[in-house]
N, C-alpha and C positions, 0 to 999 in steps of 0.2 A: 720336377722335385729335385733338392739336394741329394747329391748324393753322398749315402750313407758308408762308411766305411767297413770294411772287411772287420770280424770281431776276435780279438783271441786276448790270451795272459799273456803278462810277461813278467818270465822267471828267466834271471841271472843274463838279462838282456835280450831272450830268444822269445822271437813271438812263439806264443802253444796254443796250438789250435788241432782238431783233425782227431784221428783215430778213434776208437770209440769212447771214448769220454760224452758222458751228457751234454746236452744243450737244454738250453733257453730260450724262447721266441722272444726280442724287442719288438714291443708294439709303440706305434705311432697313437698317443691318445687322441689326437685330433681327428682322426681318419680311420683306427682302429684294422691298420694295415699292420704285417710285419715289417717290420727292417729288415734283423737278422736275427742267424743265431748264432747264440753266446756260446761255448763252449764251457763246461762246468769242473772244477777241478776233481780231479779222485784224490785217496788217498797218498799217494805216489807222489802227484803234482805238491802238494803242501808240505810234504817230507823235503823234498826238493827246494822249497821256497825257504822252510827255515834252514835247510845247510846252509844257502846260500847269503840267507840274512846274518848268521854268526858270522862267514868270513866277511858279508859287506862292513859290519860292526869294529870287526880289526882293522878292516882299511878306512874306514872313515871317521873312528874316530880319533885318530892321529892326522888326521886332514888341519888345516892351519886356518885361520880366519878368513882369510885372503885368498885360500881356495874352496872356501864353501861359500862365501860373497859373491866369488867368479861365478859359480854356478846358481846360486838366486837370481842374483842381473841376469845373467845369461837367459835364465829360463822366463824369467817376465819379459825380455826382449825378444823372445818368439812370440808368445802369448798376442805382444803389441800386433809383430809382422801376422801373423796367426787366425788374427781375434774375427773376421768375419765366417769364416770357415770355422773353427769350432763354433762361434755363438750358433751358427746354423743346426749343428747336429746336435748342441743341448734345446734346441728348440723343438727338434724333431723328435727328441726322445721323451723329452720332458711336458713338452709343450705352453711354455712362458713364450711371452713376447719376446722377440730378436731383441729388440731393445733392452728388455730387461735381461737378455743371457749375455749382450754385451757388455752391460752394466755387472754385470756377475763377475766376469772375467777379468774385469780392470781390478774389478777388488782384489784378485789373487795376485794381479800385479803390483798394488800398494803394499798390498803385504810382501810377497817375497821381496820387492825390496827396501821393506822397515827391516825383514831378517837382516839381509845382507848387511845392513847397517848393526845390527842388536849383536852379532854376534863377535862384533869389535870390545862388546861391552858386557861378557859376560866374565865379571868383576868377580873375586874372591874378597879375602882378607887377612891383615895378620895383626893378631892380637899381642894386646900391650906383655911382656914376658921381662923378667930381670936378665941382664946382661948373659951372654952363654946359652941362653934358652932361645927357641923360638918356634911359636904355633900359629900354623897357616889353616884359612878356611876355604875350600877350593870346589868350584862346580864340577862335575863331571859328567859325559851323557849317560844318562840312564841304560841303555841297551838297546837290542831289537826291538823294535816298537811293533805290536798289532794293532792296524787303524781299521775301523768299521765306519764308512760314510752314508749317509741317506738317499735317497733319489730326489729330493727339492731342489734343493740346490747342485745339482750334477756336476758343476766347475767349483763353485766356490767351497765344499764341502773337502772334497778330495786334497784343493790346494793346502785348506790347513792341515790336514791330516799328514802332508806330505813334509808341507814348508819349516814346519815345528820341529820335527823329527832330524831333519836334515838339516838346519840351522844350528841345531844341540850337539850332533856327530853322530848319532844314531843311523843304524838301520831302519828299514820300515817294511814290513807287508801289508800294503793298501787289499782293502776286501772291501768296494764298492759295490752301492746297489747293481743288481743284476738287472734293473728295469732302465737303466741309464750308464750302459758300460761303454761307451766308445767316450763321455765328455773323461772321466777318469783317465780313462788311454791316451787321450789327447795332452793333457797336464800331466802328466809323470813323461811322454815322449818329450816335452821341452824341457825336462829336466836333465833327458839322456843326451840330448842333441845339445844341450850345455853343458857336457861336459861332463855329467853324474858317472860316477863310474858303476858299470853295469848290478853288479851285485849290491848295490847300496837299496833300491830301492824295487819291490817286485810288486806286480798287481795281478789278485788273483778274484774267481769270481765261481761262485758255487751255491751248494742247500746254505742257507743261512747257519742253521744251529749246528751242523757238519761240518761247516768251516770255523766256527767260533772255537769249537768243542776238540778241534785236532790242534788249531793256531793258540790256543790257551792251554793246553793242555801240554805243551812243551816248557820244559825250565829253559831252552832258549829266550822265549819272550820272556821282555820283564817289566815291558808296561802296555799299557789297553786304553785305547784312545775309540772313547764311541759316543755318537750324534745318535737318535734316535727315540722310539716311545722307552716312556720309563718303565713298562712293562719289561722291554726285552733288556732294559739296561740294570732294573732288577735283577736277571739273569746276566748277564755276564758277570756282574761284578761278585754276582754267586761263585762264578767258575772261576774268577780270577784269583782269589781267597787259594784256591788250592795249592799254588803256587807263590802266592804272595807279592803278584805280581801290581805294581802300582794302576792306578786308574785315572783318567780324563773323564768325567760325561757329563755330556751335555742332553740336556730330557728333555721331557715335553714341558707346555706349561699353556695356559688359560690365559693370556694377557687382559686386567683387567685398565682401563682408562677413564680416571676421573676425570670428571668435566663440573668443574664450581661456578657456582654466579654469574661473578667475577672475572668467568675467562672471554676470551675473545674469538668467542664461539665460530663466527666463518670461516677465523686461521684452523681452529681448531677441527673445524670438519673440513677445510681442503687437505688438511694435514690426515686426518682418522677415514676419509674411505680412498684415500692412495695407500695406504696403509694396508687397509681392511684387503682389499683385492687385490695386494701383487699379488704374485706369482697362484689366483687364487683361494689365497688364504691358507695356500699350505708351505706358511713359516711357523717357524718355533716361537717366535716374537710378538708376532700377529697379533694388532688389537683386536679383544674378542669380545667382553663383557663391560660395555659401554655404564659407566657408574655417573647417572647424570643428577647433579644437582634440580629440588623439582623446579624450580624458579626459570630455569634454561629447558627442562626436561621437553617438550613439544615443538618450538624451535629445532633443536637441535636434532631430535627423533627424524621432525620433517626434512632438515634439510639432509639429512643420510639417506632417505628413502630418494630422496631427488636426484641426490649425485649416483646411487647405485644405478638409477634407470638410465642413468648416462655414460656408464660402463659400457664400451665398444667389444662383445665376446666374439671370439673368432680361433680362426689357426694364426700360432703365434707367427706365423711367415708375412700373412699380411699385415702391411706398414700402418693397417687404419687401427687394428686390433690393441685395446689395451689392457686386456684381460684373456688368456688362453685357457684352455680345458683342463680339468683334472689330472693328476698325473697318469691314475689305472681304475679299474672299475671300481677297485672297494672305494674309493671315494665318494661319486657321486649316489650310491647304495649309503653311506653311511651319512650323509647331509641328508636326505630321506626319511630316514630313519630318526635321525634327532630332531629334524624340525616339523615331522610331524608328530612326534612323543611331547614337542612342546606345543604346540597346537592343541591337542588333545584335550591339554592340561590347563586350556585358558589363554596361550599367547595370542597375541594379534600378530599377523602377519600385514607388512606394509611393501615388501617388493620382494618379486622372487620366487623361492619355493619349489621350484620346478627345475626335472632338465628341459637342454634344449637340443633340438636337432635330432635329426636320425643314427647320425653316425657319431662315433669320438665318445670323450666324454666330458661333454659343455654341462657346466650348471651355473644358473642364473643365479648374479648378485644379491645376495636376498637380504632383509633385516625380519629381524622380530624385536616385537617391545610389548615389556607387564610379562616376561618371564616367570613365571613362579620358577624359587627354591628347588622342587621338588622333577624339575624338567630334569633329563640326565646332561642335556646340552649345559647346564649352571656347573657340572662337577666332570663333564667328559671333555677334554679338549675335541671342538670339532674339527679342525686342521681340516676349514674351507671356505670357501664364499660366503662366510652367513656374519653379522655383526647381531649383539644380543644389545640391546638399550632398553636400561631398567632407569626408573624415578627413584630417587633418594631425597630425604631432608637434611641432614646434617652431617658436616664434616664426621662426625665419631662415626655414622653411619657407615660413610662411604668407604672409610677407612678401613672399618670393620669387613665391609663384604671385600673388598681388595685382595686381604689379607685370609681369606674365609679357607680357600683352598688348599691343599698340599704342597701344589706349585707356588716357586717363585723365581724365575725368568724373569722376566721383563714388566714392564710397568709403567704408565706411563700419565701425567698429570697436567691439568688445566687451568691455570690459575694466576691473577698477577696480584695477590695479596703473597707479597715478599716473606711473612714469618711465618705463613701457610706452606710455603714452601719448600723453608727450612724443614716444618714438621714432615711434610710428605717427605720430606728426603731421607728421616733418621728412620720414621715409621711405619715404610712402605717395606713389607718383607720381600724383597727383588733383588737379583743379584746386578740388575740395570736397571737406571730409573731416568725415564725422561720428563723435564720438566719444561711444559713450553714447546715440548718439540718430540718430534718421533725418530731422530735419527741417534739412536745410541749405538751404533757400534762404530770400529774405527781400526786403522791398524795397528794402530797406537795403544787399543784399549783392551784389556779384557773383557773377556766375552764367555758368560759362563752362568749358572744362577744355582739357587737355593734351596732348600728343603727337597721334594721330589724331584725337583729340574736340578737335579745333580750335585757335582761339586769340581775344583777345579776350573780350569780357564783356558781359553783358545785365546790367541792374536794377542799382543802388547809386545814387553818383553814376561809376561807371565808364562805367555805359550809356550814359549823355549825352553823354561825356566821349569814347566811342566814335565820336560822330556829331561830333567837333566836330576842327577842325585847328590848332596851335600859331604864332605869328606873333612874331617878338621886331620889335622898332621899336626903332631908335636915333636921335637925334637930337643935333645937333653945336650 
């Protein structure tokens, strides 16, 4: 086995671990081993974290473009030397295929360095004024940042939460999952070893709503950067109100993916069950509620039932594996529960359904199709292995159920009727919309969505742009 790293915080550059302070047990999903244990912050440790975030704020945001550049490069250029050894320990924690936590990992590297590059370019203004006058519009960083990351994504999560903050001048106190605390550890140390200076950025790890509720709860922090269900993001942005402190979130959301006539249906399912099954199916993104034209509907139903049974599930270590386990147990308990409430209810089940194995926590690629409305799986995000493929007649139809839910994330369409297109592009309520293709995110891009999937945006030059506050100056 890899091995797994010693686990602590880090405030004001000092590992904290030890004494009696709570712990956490990491468990390996696949194996359903411990790694380690976490060490949990008290009250003391968070007091600590934001002193040290106000003085990181003085020092960094007088920092020059040229020396926060230094330090994005810098930290993607470990990440590079780096990347088998972390990819390994988010594998272990997490349990995604190595492959795909390597692929994780590069991502953090295009992005930190799109920052390094965005923050040459965070441009002001000066408006037209009569002779003698003049008024300037100028960015500024926002503050302390409190960042809250998920355990999905164990690398690529943490880097935005980190890379935005620190490209704007800010401070930050990273509060990563507790179920995936060494990949966090790992990306903020190539931040330090590039050169971040120590109090700029601290990671700390605790009760969830005990760390929100003390880290919100200071007028230090002044803005809330959170990935997670829109349950809990309902709540913070409750607590953040207290203070008035600004917000990032990014929610959950139902992906649903039309599929018309007209499309080219094989591209479209190599594309929708590599899709369907990274990391398991627990992305925020994740096509979930298959909207199939009827005319393709059986076709395409079939060939998703075929490709899942050719889903390779395993421990993400082995090179043959292309699908790893669950992240922790409420998962494979909660795919259970939905897809047999839709069962129940009338669905057909065509692959799947089941866990697997004795140990970990494997569950099998599954579809269902003829969903009835009234399943909870049609209104609860399942953030898992399962694709839902329902029959549709007509574009208005399709359009209509797309748009049916609270979420709107991601979205995505099938189609080579060109002024079909254009309509799904204006009509589709998604904060991303892919047409033809399943790859909408980018470093380049924003990354964020709509109605219950939040508001605000990750990654472009928007992320940066997120962490920073507008100032007009007039002068007489």
């Amino acid at each position: 086995m890899t091995q797994y790293p010693s686990l602590h915080m880090i405030i004001d550059g000092t590992r904290v671990s030890g004494g009696n302070r709570r712990t956490s047990a990491v468990i390996n999903p696949a194996t359903g081993e411990t790694l380690g244990e976490l060490p949990l912050a008290d009250a003391a440790d968070l007091d600590r974290a934001l002193e040290v975030a106000q003085s990181g704020f003085a020092i960094w945001r007088k920092s020059t473009p040229q020396e926060r550049a230094a330090v994005l490069q810098g930290a993607a250029r470990l990440m590079v030397e780096r990347a088998d050894e972390i990819a390994r320990v988010a594998t272990l924690e997490e349990g995604k295929p190595f492959a795909e936590a390597k692929m994780e990992l590069m991502m953090n590297v295009g992005l930190f360095n799109f920052y390094a590059g965005e923050v040459f370019r965070l441009y002001g203004r000066e408006l037209v004024r009569p002779e003698g006058q003049r008024s300037t519009v100028r960015w500024e960083p926002v503050g302390p940042v409190a960042a809250f990351a998920p355990w999905n994504f164990p690398l690529g999560n943490p880097g935005r939460k980190l890379g935005a903050p620190i490209a704007a001048g800010c401070s930050v106190i990273l509060k990563s999952a507790e179920e995936t605390p060494a990949s966090a550890l790992a990306i903020l140390q190539c931040l330090l070893d590039a050169g971040l200076p120590k109090e700029v950025a601290q990671a700390v790890f605790g009760v969830p709503d005990e760390v929100s509720r003390h880290l919100l709860g200071s007028p230090i922090i002044r803005k809330l950067s959170f990935t997670g269900s829109t349950v809990v993001g309902k709540h913070l942005a409750r607590l953040a109100t207290e203070n008035m402190q600004r917000t990032t979130m990014e929610l959950g959301g139902h992906g649903p993916v039309l599929v018309f006539n007209d499309a080219d249906v094989d591209k479209a399912l190599a594309n929708a069950v590599g899709g369907k099954y990274r990391n398991a199916g627990q992305v925020c993104v994740s096509p979930t509620r298959f909207i199939v034209q009827e005319d393709v509907f059986e076709r395409f139903r079939d060939g998703f039932i075929e490709g899942a049974r050719k889903v390779v599930v395993g421990n993400g270590l082995d090179p043959a594996t292309t699908m790893g386990p669950m992240a922790n147990p409420r998962r494979p308990d909660a795919m259970e529960r939905l897809i047999g409430d839709a069962l129940a209810k009338g669905a057909k089940l065509g692959a799947g359904g089941t866990r697997l194995g004795n140990q970990g926590y494997f569950y099998a690629p599954s579809v269902i199709s003829e969903v009835p409305l009234d399943a909870a799986i049609m209104t609860e995000e399942p953030f898992g292995p399962v694709a839902i493929v329902n029959p549709y007649a007509t574009e208005e139809q399709m359009i209509a159920e797309a748009n049916r839910l609270p979420y709107g994330l991601a979205a995505y369409n099938w189609t080579n009727d060109a002024a079909r297109q254009r309509r799904l592009a204006a009509q589709i309520e998604a904060g991303m919309v892919g047409i033809n293709s399943h790859m909408i995110g980018g470093a380049d891009a924003p990354f964020g969505g709509v109605k219950w999937s939040g508001h605000g945006s990750e990654d472009g030059p928007e992320g940066v742009k997120a962490c920073m506050v507008l100032k007009a100056v007039h002068e007489g």
